[in-house]
C-alpha atoms as one frame of an Amber mdcrd trajectory, in Angstrom:
protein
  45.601 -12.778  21.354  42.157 -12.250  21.665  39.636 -14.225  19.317  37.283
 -12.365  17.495  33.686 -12.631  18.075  31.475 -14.690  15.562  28.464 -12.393
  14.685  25.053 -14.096  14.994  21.804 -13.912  12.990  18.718 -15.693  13.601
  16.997 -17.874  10.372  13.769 -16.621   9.574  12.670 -20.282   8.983  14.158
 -22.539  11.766  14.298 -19.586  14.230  18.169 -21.063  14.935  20.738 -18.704
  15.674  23.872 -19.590  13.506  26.742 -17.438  12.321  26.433 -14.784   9.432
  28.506 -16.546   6.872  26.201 -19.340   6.985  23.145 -17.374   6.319  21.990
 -16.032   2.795  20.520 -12.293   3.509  17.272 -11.475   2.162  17.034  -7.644
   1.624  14.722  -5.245   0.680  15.750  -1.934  -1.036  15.380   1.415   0.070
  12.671   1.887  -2.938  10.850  -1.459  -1.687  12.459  -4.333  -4.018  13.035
  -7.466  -2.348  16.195  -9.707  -3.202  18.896 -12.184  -1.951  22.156 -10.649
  -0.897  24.577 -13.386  -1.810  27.824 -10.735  -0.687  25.498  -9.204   2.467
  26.582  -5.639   1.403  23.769  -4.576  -0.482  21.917  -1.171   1.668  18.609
  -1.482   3.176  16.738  -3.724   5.711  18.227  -7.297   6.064  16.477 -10.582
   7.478  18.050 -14.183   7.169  17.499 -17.408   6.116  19.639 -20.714   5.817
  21.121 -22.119   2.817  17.823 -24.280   2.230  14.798 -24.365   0.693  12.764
 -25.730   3.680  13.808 -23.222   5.794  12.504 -20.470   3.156   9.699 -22.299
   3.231   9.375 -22.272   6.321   9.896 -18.229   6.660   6.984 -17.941   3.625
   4.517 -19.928   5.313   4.660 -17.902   8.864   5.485 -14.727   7.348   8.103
 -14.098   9.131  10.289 -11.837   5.553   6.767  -9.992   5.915   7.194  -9.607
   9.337  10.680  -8.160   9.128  10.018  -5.882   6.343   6.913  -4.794   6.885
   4.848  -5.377   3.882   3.501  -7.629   2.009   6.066  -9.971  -0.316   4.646
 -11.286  -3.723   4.659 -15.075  -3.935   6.892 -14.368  -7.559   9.545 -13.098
  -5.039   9.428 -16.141  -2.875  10.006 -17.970  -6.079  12.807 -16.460  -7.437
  14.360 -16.579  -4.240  13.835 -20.514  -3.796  15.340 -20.626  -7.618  18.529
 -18.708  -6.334  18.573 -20.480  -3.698  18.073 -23.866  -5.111  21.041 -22.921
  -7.855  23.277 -22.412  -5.337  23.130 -25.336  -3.689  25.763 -27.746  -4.893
């Protein structure tokens, strides 16, 4: 039996390669609207970031979502995604 292989995505903050289910997805739209993708089946462009709020900070103070997307990302969005973040966190 052959094992399956784990996929990879590299966190915008720590720059670590982990595996996808322990990422959050940050995505932005198709009409431009920026949001966390808790399920990672919304459509559009995705970038991701670990289960932390340092690592989002991280990501927000090199750019690196505006990188990825880019534009430029309101610092309203970076909050609500620290607050969704933060409430998940248990």
């Amino acid at each position: 039996m052959q094992k399956r292989k784990v996929p990879l995505r590299m966190c915008a903050g720590c720059g670590q390669m982990k595996p996808k289910k322990e990422l959050v997805r940050v995505v932005k739209s198709p009409e431009g609207e920026i949001s966390l993708d808790l399920v990672g089946r919304k459509p559009g462009r995705g970038a991701y970031v670990c289960k932390s709020a340092e690592c989002l900070k991280a990501a927000r103070k090199a750019r690196r979502l505006e990188k990825a997307f880019s534009c430029r990302i309101p610092d309203e969005v970076y909050d609500r995604l620290e607050e969704e973040l933060n409430g998940n966190e248990s």
